[in-house]
C-alpha positions as CSV (number, residue, x, y, z in Angstrom):
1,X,-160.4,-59.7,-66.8
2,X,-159.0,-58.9,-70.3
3,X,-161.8,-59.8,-72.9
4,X,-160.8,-59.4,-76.6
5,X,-163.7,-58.2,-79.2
6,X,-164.7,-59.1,-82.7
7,X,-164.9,-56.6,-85.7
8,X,-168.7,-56.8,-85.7
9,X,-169.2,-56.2,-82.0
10,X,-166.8,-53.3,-81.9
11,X,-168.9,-52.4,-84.8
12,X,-171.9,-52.2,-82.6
13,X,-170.4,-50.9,-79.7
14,X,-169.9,-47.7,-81.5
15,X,-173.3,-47.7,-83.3
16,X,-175.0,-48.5,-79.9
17,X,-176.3,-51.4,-81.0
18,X,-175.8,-53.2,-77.6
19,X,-179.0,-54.9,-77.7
20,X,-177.6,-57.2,-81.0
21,X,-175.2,-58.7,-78.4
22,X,-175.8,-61.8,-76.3
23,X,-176.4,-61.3,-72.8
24,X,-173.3,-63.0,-71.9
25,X,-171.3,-60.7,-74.3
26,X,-173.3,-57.9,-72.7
27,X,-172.3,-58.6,-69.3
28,X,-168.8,-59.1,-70.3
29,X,-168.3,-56.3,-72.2
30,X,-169.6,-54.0,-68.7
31,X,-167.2,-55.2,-65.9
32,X,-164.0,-55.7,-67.9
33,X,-161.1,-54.2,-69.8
34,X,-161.9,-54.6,-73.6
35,X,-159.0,-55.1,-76.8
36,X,-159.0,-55.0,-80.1
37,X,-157.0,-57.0,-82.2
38,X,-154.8,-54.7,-84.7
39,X,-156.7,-57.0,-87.3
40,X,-160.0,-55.9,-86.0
41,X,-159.0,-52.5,-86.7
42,X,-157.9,-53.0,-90.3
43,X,-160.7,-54.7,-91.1
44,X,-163.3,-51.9,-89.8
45,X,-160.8,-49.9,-91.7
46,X,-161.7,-52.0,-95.1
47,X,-165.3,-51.8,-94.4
48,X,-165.3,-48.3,-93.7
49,X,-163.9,-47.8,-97.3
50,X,-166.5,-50.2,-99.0
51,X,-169.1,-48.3,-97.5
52,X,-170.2,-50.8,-94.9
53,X,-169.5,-48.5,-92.0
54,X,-169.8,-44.9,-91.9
55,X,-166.4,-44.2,-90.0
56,X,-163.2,-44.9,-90.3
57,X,-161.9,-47.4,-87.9
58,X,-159.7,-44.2,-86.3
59,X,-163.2,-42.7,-85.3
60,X,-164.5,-45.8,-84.1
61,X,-161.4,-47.2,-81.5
62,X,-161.3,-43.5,-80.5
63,X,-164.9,-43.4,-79.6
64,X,-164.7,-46.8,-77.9
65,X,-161.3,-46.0,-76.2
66,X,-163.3,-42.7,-74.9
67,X,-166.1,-44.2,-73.9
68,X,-165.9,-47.9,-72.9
69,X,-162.0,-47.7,-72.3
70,X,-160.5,-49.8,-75.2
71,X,-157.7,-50.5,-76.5
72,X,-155.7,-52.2,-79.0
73,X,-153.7,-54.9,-78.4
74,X,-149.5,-54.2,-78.5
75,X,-148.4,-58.2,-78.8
76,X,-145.5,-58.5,-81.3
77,X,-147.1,-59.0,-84.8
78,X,-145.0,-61.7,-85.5
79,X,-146.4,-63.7,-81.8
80,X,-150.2,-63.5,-83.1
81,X,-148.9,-64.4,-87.2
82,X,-147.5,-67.5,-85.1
83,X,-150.5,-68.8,-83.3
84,X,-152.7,-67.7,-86.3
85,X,-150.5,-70.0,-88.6
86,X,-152.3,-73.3,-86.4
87,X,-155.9,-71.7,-87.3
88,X,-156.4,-73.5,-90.5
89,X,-160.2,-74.3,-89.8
90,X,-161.0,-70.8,-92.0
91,X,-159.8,-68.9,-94.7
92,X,-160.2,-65.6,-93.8
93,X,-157.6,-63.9,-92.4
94,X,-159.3,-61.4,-90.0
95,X,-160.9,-64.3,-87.9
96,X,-158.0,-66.0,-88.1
97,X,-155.5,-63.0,-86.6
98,X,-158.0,-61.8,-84.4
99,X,-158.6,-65.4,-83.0
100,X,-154.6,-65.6,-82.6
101,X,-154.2,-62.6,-80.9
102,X,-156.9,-63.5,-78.0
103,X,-155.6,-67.1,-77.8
104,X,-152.2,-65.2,-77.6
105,X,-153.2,-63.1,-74.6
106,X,-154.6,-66.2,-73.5
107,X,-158.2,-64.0,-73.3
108,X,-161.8,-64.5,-73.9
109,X,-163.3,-63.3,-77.2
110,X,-166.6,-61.4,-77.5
111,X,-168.2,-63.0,-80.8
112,X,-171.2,-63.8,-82.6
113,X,-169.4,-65.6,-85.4
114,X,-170.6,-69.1,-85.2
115,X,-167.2,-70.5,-87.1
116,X,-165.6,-69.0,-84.2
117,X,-167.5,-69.8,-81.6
118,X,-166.8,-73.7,-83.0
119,X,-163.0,-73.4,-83.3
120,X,-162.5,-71.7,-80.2
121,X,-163.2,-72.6,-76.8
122,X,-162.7,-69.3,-74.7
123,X,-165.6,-67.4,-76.8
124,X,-168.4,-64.9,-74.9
125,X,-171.7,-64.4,-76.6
């Protein structure tokens, strides 16, 4: 199976901070292919330059494609701006592309986010 991942547990993932995930996430994240959302990767990108994370995104879907396989998502931009144009239960526009792009690839998504999680049936945590 195809799981899609949040910003924050990608985050993680790299950091090895696999004990901040649920079990469920856990045990999804082990036995199957994992994808970022382009969005994902911007928005480590942005907290990377606040100083919230201490690599760049680059360093961190490298890493990850290295050592847990991912990889980012190639759907047409304009497909996930399309299903992320129906997500109007938020206002930020990270969780709402990266929502869209696994609703998209008709995938699970690994999250803690509790708006998420309400808003979106096919969440792992």
């Amino acid at each position: 199976m195809t799981i899609y991942a949040d910003t924050h547990v990608l985050v993680w993932l790299f950091y090895g901070e696999i004990g901040r995930l649920g079990p469920a996430a856990r045990q999804a994240i082990d036995g199957n292919e994992i994808l970022a959302s382009p969005a994902a990767v911007l928005e480590m990108e942005l907290l990377h330059e606040i100083g919230r994370i201490h690599h760049s995104a680059l360093t961190v879907v490298e890493t990850l494609a290295t050592d847990l396989g991912l990889r980012v998502c190639d759907l047409p931009f304009r497909t996930v701006v399309d299903y992320a144009l129906k997500e109007n239960w938020g206002r930020d526009p990270f969780d709402r592309l990266i929502v869209a792009n696994a609703k998209a690839a008709e995938a699970p998504l690994v999250t803690k986010d509790a708006r998420i999680r309400r808003h979106y049936s096919r969440v792992i945590w």
